[in-house]
DODRENBA-425406 format. One record per residue (C-alpha): residue number from 0; residue in three letters; x, y, z. Coordinates in Angstrom, 1 decimal, padded with zeros to 4 digits, m for minus. Each point is the difference from the previous one (the first is absolute). Layout:
<zators>
+-------+------+--------+--------+--------+
| bator | zanu |     c1 |     c2 |     c3 |
+-------+------+--------+--------+--------+
|   NUM |  ALA |      X |      Y |      Z |
...
+-------+------+--------+--------+--------+
</zators>
This chain:
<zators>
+-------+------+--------+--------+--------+
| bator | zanu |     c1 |     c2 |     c3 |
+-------+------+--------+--------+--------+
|     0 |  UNK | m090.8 | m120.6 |  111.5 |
|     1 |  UNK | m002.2 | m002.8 | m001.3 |
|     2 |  UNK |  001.0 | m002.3 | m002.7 |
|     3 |  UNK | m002.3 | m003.0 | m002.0 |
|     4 |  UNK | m000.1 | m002.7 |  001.6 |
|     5 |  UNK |  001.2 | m003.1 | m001.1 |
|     6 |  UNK | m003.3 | m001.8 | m001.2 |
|     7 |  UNK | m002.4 |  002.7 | m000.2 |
|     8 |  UNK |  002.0 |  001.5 | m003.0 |
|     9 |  UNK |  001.3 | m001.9 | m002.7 |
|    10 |  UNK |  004.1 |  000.6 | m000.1 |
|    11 |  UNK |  001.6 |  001.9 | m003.1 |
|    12 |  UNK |  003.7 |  000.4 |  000.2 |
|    13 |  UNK |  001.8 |  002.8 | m001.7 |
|    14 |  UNK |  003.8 | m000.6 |  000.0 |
|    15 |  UNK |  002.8 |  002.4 | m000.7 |
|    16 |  UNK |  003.0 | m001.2 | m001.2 |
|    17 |  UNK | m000.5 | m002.1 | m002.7 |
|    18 |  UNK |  003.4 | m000.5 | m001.6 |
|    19 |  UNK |  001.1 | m000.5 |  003.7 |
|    20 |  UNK |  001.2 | m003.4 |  001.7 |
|    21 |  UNK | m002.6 |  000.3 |  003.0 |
|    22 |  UNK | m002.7 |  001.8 | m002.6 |
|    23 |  UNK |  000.3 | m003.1 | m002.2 |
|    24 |  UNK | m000.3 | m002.3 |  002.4 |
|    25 |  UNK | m003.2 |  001.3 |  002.0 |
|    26 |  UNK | m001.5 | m000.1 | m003.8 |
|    27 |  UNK |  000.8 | m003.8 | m000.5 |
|    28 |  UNK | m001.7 | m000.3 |  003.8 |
|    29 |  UNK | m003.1 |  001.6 | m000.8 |
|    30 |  UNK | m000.3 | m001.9 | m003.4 |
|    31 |  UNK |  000.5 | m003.3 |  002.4 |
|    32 |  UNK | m002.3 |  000.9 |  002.9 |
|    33 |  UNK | m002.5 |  001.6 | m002.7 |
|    34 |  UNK |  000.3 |  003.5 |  001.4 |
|    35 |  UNK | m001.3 |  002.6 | m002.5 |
|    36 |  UNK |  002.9 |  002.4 | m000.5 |
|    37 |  UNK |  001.3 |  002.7 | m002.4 |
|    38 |  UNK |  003.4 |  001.3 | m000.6 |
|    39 |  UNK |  000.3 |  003.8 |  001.1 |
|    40 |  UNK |  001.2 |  002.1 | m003.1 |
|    41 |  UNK |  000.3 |  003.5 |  001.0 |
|    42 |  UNK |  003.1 |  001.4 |  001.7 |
|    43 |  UNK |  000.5 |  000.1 |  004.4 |
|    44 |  UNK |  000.7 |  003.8 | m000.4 |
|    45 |  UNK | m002.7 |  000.5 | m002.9 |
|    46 |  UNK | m003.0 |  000.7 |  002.8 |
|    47 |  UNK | m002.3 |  000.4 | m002.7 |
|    48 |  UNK |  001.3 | m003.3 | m001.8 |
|    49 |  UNK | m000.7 | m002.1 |  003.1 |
|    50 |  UNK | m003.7 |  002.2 |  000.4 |
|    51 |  UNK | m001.3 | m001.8 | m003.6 |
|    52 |  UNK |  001.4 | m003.2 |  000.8 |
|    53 |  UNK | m001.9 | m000.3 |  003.1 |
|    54 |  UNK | m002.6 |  001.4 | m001.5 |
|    55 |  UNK |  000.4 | m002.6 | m003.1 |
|    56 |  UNK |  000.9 | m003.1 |  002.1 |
|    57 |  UNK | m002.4 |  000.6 |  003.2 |
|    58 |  UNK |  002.3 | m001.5 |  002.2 |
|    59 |  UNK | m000.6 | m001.6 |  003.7 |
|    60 |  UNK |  003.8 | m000.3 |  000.8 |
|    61 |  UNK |  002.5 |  001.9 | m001.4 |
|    62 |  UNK |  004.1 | m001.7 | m000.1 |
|    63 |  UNK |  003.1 |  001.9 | m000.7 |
|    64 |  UNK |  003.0 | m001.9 | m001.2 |
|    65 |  UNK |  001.2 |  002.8 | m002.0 |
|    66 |  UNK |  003.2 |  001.5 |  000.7 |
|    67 |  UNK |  003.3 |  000.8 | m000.6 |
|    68 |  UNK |  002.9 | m002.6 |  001.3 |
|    69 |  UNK |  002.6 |  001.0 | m002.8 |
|    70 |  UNK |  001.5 | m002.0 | m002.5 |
|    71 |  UNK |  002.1 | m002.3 |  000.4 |
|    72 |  UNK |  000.0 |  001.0 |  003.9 |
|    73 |  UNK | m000.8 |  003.1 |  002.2 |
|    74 |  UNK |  002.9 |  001.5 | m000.8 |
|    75 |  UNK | m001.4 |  001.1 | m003.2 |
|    76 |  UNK | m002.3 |  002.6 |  002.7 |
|    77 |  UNK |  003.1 |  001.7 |  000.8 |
|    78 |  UNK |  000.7 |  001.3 | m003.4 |
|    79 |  UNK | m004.0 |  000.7 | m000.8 |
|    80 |  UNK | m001.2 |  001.3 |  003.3 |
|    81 |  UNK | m003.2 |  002.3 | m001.6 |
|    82 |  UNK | m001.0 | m002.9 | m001.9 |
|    83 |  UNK |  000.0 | m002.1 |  003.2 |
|    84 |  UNK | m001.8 |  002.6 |  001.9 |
|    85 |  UNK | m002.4 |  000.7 | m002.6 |
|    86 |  UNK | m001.3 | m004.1 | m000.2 |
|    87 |  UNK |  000.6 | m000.9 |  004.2 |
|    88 |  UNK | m001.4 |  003.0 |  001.7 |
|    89 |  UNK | m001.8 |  002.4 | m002.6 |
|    90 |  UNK | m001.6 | m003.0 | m001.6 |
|    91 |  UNK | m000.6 | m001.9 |  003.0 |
|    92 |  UNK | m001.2 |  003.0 |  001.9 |
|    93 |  UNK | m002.4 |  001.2 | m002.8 |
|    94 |  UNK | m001.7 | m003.9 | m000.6 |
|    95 |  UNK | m000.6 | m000.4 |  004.3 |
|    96 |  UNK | m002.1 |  003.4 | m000.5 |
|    97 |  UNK | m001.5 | m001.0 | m002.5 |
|    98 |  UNK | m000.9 | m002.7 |  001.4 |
|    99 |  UNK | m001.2 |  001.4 |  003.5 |
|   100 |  UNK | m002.2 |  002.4 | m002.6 |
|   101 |  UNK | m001.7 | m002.8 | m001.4 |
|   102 |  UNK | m000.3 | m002.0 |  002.9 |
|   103 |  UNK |  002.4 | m002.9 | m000.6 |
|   104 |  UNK |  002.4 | m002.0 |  002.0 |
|   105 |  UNK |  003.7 | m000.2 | m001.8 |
|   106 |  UNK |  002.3 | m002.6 |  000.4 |
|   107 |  UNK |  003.3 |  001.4 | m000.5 |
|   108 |  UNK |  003.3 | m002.1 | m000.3 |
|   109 |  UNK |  002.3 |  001.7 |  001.7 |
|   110 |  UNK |  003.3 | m001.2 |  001.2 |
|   111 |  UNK |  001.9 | m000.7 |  003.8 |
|   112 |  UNK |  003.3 |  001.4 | m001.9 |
|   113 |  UNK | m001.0 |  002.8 |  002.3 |
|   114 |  UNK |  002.1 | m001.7 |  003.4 |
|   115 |  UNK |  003.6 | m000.9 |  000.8 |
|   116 |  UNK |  001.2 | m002.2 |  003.0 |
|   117 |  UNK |  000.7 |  002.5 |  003.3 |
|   118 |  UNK |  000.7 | m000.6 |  003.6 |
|   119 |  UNK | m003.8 | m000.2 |  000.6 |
|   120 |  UNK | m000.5 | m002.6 | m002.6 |
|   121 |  UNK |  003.5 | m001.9 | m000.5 |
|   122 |  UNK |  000.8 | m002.6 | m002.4 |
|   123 |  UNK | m000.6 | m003.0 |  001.1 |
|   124 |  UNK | m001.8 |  000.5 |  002.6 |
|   125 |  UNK | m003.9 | m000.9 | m000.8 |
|   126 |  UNK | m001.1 |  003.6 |  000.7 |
|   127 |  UNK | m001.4 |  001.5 | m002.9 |
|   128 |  UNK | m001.6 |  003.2 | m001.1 |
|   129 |  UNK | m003.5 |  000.4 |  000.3 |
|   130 |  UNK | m002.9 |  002.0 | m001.4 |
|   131 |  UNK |  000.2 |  002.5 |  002.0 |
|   132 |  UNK |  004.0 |  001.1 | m000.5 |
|   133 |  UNK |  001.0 |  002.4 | m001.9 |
|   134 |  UNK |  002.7 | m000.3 | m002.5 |
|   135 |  UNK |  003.6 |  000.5 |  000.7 |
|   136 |  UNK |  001.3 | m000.8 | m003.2 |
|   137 |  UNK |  000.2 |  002.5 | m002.8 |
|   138 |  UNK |  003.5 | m000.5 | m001.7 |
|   139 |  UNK | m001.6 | m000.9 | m003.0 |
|   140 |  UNK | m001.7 |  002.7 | m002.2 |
|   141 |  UNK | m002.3 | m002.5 | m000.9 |
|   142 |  UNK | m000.5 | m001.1 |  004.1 |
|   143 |  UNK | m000.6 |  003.7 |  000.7 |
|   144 |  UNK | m003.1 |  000.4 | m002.3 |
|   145 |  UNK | m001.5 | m003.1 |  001.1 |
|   146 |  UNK |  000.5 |  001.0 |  003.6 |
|   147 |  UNK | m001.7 |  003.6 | m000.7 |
|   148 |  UNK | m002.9 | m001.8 | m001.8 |
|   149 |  UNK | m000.5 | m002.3 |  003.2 |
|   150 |  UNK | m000.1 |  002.6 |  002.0 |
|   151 |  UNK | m002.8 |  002.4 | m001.9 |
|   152 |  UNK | m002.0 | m003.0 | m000.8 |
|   153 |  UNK | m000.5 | m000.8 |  004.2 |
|   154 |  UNK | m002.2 |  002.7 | m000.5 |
|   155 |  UNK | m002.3 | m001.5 | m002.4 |
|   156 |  UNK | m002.6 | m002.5 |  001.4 |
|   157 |  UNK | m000.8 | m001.7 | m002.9 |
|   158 |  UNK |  003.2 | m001.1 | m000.7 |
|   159 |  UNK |  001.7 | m003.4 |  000.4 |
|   160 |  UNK |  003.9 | m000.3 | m000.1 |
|   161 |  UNK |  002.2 | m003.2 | m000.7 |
|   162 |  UNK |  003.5 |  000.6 |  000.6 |
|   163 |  UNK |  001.5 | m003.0 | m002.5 |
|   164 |  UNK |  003.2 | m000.6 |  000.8 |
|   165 |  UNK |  002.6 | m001.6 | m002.4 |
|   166 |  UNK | m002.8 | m001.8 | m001.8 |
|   167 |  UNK |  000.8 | m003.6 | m001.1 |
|   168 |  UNK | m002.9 | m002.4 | m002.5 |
|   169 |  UNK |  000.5 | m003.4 | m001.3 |
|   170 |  UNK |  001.1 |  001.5 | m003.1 |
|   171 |  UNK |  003.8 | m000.8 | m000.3 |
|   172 |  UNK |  000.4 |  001.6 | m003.0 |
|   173 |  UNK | m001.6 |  003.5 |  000.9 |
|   174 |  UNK |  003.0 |  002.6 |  000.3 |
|   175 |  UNK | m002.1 |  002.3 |  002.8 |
|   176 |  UNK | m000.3 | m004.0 |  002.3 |
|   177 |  UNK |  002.4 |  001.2 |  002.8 |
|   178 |  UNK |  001.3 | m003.8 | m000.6 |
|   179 |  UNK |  000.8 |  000.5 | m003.4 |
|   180 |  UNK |  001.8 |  002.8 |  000.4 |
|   181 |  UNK |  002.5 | m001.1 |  002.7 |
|   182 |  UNK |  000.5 | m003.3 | m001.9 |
|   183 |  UNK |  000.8 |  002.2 | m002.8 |
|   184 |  UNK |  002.7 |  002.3 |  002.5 |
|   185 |  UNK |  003.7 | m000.2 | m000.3 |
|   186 |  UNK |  000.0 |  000.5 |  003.6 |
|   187 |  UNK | m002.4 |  000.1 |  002.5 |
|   188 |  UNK | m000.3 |  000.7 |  003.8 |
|   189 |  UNK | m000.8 | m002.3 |  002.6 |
|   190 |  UNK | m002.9 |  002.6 |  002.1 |
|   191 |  UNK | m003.8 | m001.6 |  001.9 |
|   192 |  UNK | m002.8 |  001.7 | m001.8 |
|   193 |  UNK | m003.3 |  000.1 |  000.0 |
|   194 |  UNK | m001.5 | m000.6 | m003.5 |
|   195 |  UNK | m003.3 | m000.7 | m001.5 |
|   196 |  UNK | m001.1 | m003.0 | m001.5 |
|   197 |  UNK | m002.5 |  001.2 | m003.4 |
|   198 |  UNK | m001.7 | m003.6 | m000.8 |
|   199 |  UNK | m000.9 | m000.2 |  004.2 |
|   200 |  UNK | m000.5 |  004.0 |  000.4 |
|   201 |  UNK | m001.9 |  001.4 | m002.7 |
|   202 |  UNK | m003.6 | m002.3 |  000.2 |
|   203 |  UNK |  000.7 |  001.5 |  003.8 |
|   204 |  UNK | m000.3 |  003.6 | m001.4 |
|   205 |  UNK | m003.1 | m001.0 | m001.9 |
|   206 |  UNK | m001.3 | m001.6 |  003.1 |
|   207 |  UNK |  000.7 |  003.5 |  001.4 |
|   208 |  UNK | m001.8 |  001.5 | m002.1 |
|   209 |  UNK | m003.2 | m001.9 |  000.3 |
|   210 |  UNK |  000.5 |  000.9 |  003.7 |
|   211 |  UNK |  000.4 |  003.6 | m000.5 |
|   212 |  UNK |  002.7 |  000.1 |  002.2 |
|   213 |  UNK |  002.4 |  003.6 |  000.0 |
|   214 |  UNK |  002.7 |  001.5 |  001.7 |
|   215 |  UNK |  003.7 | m001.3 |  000.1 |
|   216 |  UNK |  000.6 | m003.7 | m000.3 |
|   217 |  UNK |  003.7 | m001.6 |  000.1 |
|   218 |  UNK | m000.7 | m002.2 | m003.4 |
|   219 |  UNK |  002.8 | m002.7 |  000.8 |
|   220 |  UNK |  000.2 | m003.7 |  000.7 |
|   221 |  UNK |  000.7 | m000.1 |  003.8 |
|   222 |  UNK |  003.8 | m000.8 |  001.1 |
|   223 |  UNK |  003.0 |  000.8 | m002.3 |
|   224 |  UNK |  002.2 | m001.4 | m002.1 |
|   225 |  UNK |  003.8 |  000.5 | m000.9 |
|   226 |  UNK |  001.1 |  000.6 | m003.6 |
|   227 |  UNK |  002.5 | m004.1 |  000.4 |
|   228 |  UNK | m002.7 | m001.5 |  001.3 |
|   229 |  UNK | m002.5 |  000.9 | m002.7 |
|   230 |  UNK |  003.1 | m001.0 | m002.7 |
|   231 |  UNK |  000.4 | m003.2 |  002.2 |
|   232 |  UNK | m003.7 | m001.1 | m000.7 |
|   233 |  UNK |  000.1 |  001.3 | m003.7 |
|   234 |  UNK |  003.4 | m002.7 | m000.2 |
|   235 |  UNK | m001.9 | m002.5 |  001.8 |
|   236 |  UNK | m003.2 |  000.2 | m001.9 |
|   237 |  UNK |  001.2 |  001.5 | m003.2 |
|   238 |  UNK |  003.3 | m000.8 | m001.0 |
|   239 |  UNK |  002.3 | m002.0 |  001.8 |
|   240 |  UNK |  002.9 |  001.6 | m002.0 |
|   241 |  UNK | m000.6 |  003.7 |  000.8 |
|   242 |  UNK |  002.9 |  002.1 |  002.3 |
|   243 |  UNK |  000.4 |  003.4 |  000.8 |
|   244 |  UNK |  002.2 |  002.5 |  001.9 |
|   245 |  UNK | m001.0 |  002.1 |  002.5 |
|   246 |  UNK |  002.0 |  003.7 |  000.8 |
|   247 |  UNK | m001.0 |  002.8 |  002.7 |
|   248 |  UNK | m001.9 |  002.7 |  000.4 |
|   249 |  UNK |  002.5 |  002.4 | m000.6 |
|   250 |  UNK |  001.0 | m002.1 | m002.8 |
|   251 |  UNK | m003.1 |  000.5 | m001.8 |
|   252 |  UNK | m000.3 |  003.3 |  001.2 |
|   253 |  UNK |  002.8 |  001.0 | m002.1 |
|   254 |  UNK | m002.2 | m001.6 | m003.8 |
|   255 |  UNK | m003.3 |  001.6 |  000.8 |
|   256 |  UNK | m001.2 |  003.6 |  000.1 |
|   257 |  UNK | m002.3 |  000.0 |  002.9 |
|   258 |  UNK |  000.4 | m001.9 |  003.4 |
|   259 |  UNK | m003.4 | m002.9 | m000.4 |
|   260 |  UNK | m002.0 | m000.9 |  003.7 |
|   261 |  UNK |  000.5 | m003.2 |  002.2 |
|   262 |  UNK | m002.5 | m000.1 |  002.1 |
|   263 |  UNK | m002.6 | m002.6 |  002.1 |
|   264 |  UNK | m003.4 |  001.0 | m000.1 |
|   265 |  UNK | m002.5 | m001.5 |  002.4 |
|   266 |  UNK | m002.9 | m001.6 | m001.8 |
|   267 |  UNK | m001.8 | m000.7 |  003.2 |
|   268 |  UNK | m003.5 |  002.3 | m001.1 |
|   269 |  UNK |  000.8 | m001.9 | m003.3 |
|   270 |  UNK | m000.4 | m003.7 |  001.6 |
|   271 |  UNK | m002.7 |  001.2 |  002.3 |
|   272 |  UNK | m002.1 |  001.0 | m002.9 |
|   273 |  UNK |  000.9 | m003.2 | m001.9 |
|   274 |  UNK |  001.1 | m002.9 |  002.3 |
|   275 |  UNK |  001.0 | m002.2 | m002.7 |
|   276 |  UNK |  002.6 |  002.2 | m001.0 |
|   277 |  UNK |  003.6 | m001.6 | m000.3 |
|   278 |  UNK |  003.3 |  000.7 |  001.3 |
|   279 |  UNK |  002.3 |  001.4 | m002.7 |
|   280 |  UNK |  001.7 | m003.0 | m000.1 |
|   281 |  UNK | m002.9 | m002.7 |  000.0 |
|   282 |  UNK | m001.9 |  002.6 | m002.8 |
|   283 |  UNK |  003.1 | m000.5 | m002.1 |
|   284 |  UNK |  000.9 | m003.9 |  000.3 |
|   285 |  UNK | m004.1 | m000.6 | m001.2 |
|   286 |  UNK | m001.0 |  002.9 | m002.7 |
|   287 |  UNK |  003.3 |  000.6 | m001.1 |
|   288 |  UNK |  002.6 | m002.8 | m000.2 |
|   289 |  UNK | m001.9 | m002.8 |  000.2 |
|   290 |  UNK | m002.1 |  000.9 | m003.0 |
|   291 |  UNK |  003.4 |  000.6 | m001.7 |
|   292 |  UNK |  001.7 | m003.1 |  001.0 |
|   293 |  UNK |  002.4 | m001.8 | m001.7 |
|   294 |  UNK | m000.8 | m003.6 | m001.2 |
|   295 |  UNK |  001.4 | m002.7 |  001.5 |
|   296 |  UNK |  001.9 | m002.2 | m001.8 |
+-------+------+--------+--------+--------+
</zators>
């Protein structure tokens, strides 16, 4: 299908997920690069809600950073599976068609939660999952909806999809920065991820959008990095005081509800697409800690 392109057409953003972390931040991005955009107000599963505010907004792009993560972690989808369901795949589901309906390419932030380390991809070994695999890891309820939603939306050609994982800003002091939260851990364990750097990834996703690009995309710095050595550059950049203890798998196992994904993805179509794109580790030293670093005395 044929989408505006970028030029002929002036862009008009509309964003859902306003009270979200991601939602928020796409808004301040649009205010910075002068982007005309509007904050969605009808409900994902509400078809006819999301019919008048296309109508209303006349968008050229449309972004989804709604969703439902649980509060204060995904264990909280466990315990409220209908209401998960009903925001991640009904919601989600109903805005893509809507969407394909009206002729618009959506952005959905989705998440690479979706993949656990096997003996095809094992830890530590460089070899990560690509675009084209299909998810082997559904422990989670949470996991599970977002792997169903994946799936269904392969079908859609006007839709994009970012699989975020473990999303980390510059913003210490935000309780959903996956930095935050394992500083804030009384134990934490030592696994290589890949995560996603916001302040380096998201102008990406709006670059995206001006390029009309769809299908799948792996929406992670390239590389991965290990729970220590991300606490190593927070003490080294951040405070010089700061400790923590480490305890296993089936340690932790044993104080959440639902198993959580280690995995590597590869960001390879990711860095093709953007060649400036850092390693995980590089992308955090320069948006993250550096901004954030301590004075020196």
């Amino acid at each position: 299908m044929g989408f505006p392109v970028h030029g002929e057409t002036p862009l008009k953003f509309l964003i859902y997920g306003r009270t979200g972390w991601i939602g928020g931040l796409l808004g301040s991005l649009c205010r910075a690069q002068q982007i005309p955009f509007e904050y969605g107000s009808g409900r994902l599963e509400n078809r006819a809600s999301l019919q008048a505010d296309i109508a209303a907004v006349k968008p050229t792009h449309v972004f989804n950073a709604a969703g439902v993560t649980g509060r204060p972690n995904v264990d909280w989808c466990e315990s409220h599976k209908v209401d998960t369901i009903r925001t991640n795949v009904v919601g989600t589901l109903t805005l893509a068609d809507v969407c394909l309906h009206n002729h618009l390419l959506l952005l959905n932030y989705a998440t690479g939660c979706i993949f656990e380390y096997d003996s095809a991809h094992p830890l530590a070994s460089g070899i990560g999952f690509n675009e084209h695999d299909s998810p082997n890891f559904t422990a989670s309820f949470y996991s599970k909806t977002k792997a169903m939603v994946e799936d269904l939306l392969r079908n859609y050609d006007n839709v994009c999809t970012l699989r975020v994982r473990m999303p980390i800003s510059s913003d210490l002091s935000n309780p959903r920065n996956f930095i935050t939260k394992i500083t804030r851990y009384e134990k934490v364990v030592d696994i290589p991820n890949s995560m996603t750097v916001l302040d380096e990834l998201l102008p990406i996703s709006i670059e995206m959008a001006k390029r009309n690009l769809t299908g799948i995309w792996n929406f992670t710095n390239p590389g991965v990095v290990s729970h220590n050595e991300i606490l190593e550059m927070y003490r080294e950049y951040v405070d010089p005081d700061f400790t923590w203890t480490n305890f296993t798998l089936e340690e932790q196992a044993k104080v959440i509800v639902a198993p959580r994904s280690n995995n590597e993805l590869d960001a390879g179509k990711l860095k093709k697409e953007f060649p400036q794109l850092l390693s995980i580790k590089d992308s955090l030293i320069q948006y993250v800690f550096k901004p954030n670093q301590r004075a020196q005395l």
